[in-house]
N, C-alpha and C positions, 0 to 999 in steps of 0.2 A: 504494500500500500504506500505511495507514492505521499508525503505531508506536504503540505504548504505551509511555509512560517514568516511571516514580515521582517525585514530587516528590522534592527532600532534605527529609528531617526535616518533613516535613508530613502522617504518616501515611499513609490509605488515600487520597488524593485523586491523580487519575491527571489528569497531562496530555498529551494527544491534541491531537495535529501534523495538522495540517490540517481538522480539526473546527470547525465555527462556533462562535463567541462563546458563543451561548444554550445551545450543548451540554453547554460548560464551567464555565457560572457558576454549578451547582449545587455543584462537584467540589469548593469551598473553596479559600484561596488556592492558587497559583499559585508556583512557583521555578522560573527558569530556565537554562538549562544550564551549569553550570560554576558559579554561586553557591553559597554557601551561607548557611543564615539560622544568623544568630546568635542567640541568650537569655540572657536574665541580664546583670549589671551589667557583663561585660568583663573582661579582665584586671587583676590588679591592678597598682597604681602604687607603688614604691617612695616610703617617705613623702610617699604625696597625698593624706591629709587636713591634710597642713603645708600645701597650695596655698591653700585659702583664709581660713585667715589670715594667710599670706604679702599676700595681694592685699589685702586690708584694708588693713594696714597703709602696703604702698604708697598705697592711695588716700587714706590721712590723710596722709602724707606729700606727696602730689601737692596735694592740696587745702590744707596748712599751706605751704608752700613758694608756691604762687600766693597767697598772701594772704586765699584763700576763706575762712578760717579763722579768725575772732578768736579771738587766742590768751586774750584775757579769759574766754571761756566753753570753751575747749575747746586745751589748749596742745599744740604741736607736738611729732613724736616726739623735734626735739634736746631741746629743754629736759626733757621727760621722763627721755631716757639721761641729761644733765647732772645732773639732782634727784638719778634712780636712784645714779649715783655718790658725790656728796656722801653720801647716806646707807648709801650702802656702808662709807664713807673712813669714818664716824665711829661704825659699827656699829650705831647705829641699826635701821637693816632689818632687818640677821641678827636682833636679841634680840627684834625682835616677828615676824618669820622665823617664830622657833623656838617661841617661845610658842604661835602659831596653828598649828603641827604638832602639836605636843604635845596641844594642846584637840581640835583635827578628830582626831588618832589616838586617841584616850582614847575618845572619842564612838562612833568608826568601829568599835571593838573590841568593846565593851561593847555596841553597838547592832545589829552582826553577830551575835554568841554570845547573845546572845536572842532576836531575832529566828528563828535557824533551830531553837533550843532548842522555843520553841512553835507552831513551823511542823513537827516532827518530832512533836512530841507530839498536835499537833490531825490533824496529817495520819495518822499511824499507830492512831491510838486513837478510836474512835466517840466513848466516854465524855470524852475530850479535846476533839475538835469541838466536843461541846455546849458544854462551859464556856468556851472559849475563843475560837470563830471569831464569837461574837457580839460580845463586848465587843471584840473588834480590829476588828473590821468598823466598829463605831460611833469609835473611835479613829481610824480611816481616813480618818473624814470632818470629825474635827475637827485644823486643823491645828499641831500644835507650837509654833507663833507663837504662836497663841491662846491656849494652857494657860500663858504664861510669868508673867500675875500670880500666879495662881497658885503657879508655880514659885519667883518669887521670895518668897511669902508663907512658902514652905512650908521652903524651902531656902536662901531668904538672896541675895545678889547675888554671892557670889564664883566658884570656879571649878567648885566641885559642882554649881548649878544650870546653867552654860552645858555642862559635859559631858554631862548629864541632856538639855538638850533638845536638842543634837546625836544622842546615844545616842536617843532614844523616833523623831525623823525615820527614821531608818537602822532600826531595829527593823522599823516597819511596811511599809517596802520590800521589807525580807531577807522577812520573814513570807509578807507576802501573793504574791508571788513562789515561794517555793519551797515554799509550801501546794497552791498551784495546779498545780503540775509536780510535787509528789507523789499528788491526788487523778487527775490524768491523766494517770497510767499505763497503760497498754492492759494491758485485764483479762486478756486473754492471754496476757501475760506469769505474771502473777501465777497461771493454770492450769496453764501449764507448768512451773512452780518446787512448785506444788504435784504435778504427774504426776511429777516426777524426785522427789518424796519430799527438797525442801531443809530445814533446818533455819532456824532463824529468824535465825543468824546470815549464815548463805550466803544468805538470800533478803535482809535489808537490803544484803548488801555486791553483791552481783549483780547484784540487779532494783532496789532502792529506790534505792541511790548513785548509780547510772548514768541512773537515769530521772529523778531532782530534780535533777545537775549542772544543766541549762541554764537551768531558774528559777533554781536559785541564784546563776549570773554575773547573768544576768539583774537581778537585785535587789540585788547586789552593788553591780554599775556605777550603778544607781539609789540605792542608799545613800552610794556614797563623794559621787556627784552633791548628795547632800540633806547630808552634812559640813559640805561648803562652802559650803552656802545658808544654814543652822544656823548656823555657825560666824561669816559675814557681819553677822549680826542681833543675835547676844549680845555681839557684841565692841564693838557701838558701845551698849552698857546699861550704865551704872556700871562701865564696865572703865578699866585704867592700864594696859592692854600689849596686845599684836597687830595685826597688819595694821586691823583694822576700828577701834583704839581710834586708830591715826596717822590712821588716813584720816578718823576723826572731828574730831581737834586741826586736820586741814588746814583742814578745811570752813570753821571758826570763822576761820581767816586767808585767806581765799578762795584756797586752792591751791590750782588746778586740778592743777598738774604732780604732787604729791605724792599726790594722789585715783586722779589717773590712773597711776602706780607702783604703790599697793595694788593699785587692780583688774587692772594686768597678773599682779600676782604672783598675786592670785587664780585668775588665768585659764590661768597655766601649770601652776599644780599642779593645777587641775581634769583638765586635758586629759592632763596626765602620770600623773594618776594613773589617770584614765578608761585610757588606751592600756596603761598596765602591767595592767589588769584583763583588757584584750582578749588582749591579749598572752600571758597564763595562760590565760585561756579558751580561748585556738586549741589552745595546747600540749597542757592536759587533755584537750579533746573531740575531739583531732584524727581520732578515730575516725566522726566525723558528718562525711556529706557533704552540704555543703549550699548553697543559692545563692550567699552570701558569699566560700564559699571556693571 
């Protein structure tokens, strides 16, 4: 007697017990009994994206420790905590710390709140698109490094022009981002909000909010990302304070240890501020169900 058994989770494809090979191999894969197929990335891991820069760091330390390492061109993680210290002891760090907060948040703010200002405007209004998706499109492609003669011709060397071209990186992120997730919106929504007879204000807070949430993190996480890439490049231009302006004084006295202090610090606020983004975004959207989660 010949059984029929459904694969798991393999849809219509049937496998047949005692049926030849060439019977079967049109039927599509195959599961057998008691397995199940899994999909998608797996469960998740309490903080496991800390694993590999955990394992980094061991490996520079494995590598500085065996002497694979001149510490001339590349110094080990003690002397790094040792440097890190001393410029703790003497404040140092905290006041250029705090400085490069202050310039990436000024940037981050300023470059959020316009960016979704004409991402809201060009996405909601025909007559907006026109004026505005064209010249942000050409802005797109030239990069905020680029404009900085410019910037300094126009606006001088001090802190107004490095908050400006922090702010213009983060703008065309938020923009082009949360423009895109406003124009694709399933138009079906937008018939149904019109069959219930909504008001303009129920149809942005119900169908529009909820449909641009995910380009908005989206471009969010990619503008705090472009802060601190911004923030890296003005601070070593005629600057007296910040992370980028020590790690500039270091270069000139060949500190490796003190170079490599900046870019940890760089590295941690990047990542902590990336994961508090995600972090909000799960909270918000926790209504999508989706691969990730």
């Amino acid at each position: 007697m010949t059984d029929l058994l459904p694969t798991a989770r393999s849809g219509p494809a049937l496998l047949i017990k005692g049926a030849p090979a060439e019977d079967t191999a049109h039927a599509g894969p195959t599961v057998a009994r008691g397995t199940r197929r899994r999909l998608g990335p797996g469960r998740a891991v309490p903080f496991g994206r800390l694993i590999g820069p955990v394992l980094l760091v061991a490996l520079w330390w494995a590598a500085s420790a065996s002497g694979h390492l001149d510490p001339r061109i590349l110094s080990g993680p003690g002397s790094v905590l040792s440097t890190a210290a001393d410029l703790v002891s003497t404040g140092r760090l905290q006041d250029n710390v705090l400085i490069s907060l202050q310039r990436a948040g000024l940037g981050l703010l300023f470059g959020v709140t316009a960016g979704v200002v004409l991402a809201v405007t060009a996405g909601l209004s025909r007559s907006g698109e026109y004026l505005l998706d064209g010249p942000l499109q050409i802005k797109r492609a030239i990069p905020s490094l680029a404009m900085l003669p410019l910037l300094i011709l126009w606006l001088g060397i001090g802190e107004q022009m490095k908050v400006t071209v922090i702010a213009l990186g983060v703008a065309v992120n938020m923009y082009i981002n949360t423009y895109a997730s406003l124009t694709s919106i399933d138009s079906r929504y937008v018939e149904l909000a019109e069959g219930l007879d909504l008001g303009r204000a129920q149809f942005l807070r119900k169908v529009v909010v909820p449909g641009s949430l995910p380009g908005f993190f989206v471009g969010l996480r990619l503008g705090v990302t472009s802060s601190w890439l911004g923030l890296i490049v003005v601070e070593q231009i005629n600057a007296t304070s910040g992370i980028g302006y020590m790690m500039f004084q270091a270069q000139q006295y060949a500190q490796s240890d003190v170079i490599i202090v900046g870019l940890v610090a760089y590295g941690i606020f990047g990542f902590a501020s990336d994961a508090g983004v995600r972090a909000i975004e799960r909270k918000v959207l926790s209504w999508r169900r989706t691969l990730a989660g």
